[in-house]
N, C-alpha and C positions, 0 to 999 in steps of 0.2 A: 602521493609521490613515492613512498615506501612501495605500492605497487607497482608502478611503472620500472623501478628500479628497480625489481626483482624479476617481475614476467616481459617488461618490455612493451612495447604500444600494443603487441596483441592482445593484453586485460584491457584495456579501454571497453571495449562493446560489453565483455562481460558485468563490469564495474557501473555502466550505465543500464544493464537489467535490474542487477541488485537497487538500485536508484529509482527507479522504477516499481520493481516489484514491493519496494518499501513503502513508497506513497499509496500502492492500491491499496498495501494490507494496512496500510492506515488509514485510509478512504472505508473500507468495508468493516474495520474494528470500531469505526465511529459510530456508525450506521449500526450496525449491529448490536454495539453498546448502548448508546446512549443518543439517540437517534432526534435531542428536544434544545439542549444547548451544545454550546460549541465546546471545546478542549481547552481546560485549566480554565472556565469560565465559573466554577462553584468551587466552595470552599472545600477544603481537604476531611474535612469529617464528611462531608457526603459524596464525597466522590472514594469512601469505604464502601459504602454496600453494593459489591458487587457477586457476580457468580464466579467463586473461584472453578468449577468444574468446565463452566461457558470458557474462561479465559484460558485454562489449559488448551482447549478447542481451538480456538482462534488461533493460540501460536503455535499447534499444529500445522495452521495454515500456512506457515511459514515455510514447513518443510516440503507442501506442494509443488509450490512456486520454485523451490533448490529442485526438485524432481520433474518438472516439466524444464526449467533451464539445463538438468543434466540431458532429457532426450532431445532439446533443440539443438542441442553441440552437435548431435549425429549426424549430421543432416549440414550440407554446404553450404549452406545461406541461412540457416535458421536463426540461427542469433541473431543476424538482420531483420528477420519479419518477426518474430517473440519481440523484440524493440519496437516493432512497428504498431504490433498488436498490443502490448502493453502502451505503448502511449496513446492510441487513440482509446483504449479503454480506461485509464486513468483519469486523461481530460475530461472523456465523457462525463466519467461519473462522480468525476469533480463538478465538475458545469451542474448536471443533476440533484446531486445530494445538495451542495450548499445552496444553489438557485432555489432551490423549495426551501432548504431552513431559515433563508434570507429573507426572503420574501413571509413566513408565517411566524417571525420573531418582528417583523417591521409592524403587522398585521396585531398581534398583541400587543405591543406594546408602544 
């Protein structure tokens, strides 16, 4: 709301990349991480051993996504198709990743 009230309806599209580009990078940091259970599915002493140099990485990746949303502003419609392209790439590989972990946690257990 704090948005709207400040930029007005034209942050809406942007507001909904950000929303977007937050699920993929949560979708590819699972995958990447921890690729066997699901999220806050183990107890908090083993969900320590990670790589902190891997996780600096990762929220790098953060700064891609701000970096490809600042070049799709160039451009007249781009923040339309980056929306478009983000969501069918999110769904997707939402459908993907947990369709397999789903399916080989039902399989075990």
């Amino acid at each position: 709301m704090v948005f709207l009230f400040i930029f007005s309806a034209r942050i809406i599209p942007d507001l909904i990349v950000v929303l977007l580009g937050g699920w993929l990078h949560t979708i590819i940091s699972y995958k990447l991480l921890n690729d066997r259970t699901y999220p806050f599915s183990q107890s908090f002493e083993l969900a320590q051993d990670t790589n902190t140099a891997f996780n600096i990485l990762l929220s790098l990746m953060a700064g891609l996504f701000a970096l490809v949303h600042y070049i799709v502003l160039s451009f007249s419609y781009g923040i339309y198709v980056y929306i478009t392209v983000l969501l069918i790439v999110t769904a997707g590989s939402w459908f993907i990743i947990f369709h397999k972990n789903n399916a080989v946690q039902l399989n075990q257990g």
